[in-house]
FIZAKOL-397535 format. One record per residue (C-alpha): x, y, z. Coordinates in pm, whole numbers, padded with zeros to 5 digits, always signed. Example, Ala and Ser with C-alpha at 12.3 -4.5 7.8 and 13.67 -1.06 7.14 Angstrom:
2
+01230-00450+00780 +01367-00106+00714 
This chain:
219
+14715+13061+11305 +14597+12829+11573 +14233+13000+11533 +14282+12887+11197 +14317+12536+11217 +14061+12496+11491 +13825+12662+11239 +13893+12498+10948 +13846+12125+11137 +13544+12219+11277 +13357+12279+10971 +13023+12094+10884 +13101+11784+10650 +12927+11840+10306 +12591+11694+10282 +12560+11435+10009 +12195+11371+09857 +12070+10986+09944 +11794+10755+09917 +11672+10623+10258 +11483+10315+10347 +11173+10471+10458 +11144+10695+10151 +11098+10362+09944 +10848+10170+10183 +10635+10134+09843 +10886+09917+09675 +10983+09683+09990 +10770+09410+09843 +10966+09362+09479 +11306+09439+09753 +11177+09147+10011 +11088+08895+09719 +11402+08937+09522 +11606+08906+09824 +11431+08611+09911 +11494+08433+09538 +11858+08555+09599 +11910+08337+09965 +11739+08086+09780 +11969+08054+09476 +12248+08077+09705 +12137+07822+09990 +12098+07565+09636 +12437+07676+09526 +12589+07614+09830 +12462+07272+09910 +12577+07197+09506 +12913+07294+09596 +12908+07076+09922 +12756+06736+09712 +13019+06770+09455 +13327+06845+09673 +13375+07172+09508 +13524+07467+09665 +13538+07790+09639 +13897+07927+09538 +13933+08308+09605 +14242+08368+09381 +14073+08199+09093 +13995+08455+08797 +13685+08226+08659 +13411+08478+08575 +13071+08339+08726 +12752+08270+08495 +12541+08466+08563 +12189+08292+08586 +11883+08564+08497 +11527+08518+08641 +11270+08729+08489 +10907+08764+08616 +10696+08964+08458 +10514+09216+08686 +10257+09427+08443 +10177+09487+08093 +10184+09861+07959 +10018+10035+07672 +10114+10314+07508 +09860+10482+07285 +09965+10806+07095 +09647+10984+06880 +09810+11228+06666 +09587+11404+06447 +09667+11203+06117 +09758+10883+06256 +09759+10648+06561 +10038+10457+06702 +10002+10182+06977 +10273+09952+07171 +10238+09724+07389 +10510+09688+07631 +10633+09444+07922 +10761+09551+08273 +11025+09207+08392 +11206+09271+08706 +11529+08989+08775 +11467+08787+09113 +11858+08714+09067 +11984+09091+09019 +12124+09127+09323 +12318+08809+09326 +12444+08867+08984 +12560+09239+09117 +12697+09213+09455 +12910+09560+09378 +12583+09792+09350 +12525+10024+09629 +12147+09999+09835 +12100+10333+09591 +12191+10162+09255 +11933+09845+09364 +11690+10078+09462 +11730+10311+09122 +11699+09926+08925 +11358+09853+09052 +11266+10228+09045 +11335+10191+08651 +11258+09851+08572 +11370+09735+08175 +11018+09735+07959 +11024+09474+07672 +10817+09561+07361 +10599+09265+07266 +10387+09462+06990 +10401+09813+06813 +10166+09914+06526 +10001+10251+06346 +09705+10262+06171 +09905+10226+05832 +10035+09888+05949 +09672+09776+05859 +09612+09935+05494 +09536+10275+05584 +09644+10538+05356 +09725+10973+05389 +09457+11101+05561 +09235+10781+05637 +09513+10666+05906 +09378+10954+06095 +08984+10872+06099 +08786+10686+06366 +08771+10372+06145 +09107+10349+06123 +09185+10356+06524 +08894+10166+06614 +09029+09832+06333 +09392+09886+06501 +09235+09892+06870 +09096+09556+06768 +09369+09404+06624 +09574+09492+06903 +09290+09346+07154 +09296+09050+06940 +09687+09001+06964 +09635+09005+07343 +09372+08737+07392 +09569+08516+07107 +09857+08542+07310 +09700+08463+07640 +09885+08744+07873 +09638+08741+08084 +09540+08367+08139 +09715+08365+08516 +09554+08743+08602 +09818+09025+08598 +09804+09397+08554 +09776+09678+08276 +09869+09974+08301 +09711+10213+08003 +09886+10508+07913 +09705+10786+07660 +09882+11084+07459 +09728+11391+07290 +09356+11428+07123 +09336+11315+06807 +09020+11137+06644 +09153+10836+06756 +09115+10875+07108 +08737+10843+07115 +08773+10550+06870 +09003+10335+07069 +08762+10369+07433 +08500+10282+07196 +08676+09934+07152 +08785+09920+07468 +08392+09947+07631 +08271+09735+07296 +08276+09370+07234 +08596+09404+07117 +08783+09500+07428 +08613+09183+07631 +08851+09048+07853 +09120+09273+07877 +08930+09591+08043 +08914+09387+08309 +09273+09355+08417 +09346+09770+08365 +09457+09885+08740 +09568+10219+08596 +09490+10469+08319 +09716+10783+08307 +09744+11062+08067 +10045+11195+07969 +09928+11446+07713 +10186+11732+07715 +10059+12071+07832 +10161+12367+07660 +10289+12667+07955 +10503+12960+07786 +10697+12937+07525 +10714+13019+07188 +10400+13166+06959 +10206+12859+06853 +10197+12878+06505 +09878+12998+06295 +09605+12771+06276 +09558+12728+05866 +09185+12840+05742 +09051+12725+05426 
């Protein structure tokens, strides 16, 4: 029995899974300036408090406001060319200087998981039918070329780019579309936004295993 008990406290402690600082060296900057916005806000808070001759009270039950801070950090568009129509959103990436002073209860893990998966605003979202296209038009070249425009046109109206800042240009599947909207893009058309693109992926799913694909129809 005594061999028993020295065995059983002299097992290895479970190993739980957890992120560590140096895995995340590539997100220290958006860590370091939102920790700097949160010493700020406090320092102003604090010397509030001491100008007004107010006091902190820890039995009090107020709830705090709590006081966002958004900054954008990039733009991101999503362009999907199915083969009988064309759908493109334009999204926003906003990060809160103030998150951690409006959480203190999250864990390092849970801040690090919020600016892993920042919150992405939608500013526009349209299809080729959005602009008149009908049936089997909405998937010609026309059709994504005129909605590449528009959107282009959206962009400069709304002057996203005035300060500088980043897009981020994300492509799905091979429809007609596709050649249509790099068209724009390289064209007249797509004249002061190409510049800003820092990154182009494509996220095109690829097709390993599985079920039979179904016939291709012949006419």
């Amino acid at each position: 029995m005594f061999n028993r008990l020295i065995r059983s406290t002299t097992l290895a402690p479970t190993m739980r899974a957890s992120f560590m600082p140096k895995a995340f060296s590539t997100y220290k900057p958006l860590l370091n300036e939102a920790q700097q916005s949160t010493f700020g806000s406090a320092l102003s808070q604090k010397n509030n408090n001491i100008i007004h001759g107010q006091s902190k009270q820890s039995n009090s039950n107020k709830s705090v406001k709590k006081i966002r801070n958004m900054k954008t950090l990039k733009h991101v568009l999503h362009c999907r060319f199915r083969k009988n129509n064309t759908y493109i959103t334009l999204n926003k990436v906003e990060m809160d200087l103030n998150y951690e002073a409006n959480h203190p209860e999250l864990t390092y893990n849970e801040k690090v998981l919020y600016y892993l998966t920042l919150p992405q605003k939608v500013l526009v979202s349209q299809s080729t039918g959005c602009l008149g296209f009908r049936k089997s038009q909405r998937g010609e070249y026309e059709a994504t070329f005129q909605l590449a425009s528009h959107i282009f046109k959206f962009i400069r109206e709304k002057e996203l780019f005035k300060d500088g800042g980043n897009l981020e240009l994300v492509v799905r599947e091979y429809g007609k579309g596709r050649k249509a909207f790099f068209d724009a893009m390289k064209g007249k058309e797509g004249s002061g936004i190409r510049e800003y693109i820092t990154r182009m992926s494509d996220y095109t799913p690829v097709k390993f295993g599985g079920v039979k694909s179904p016939k291709p129809r012949r006419i």
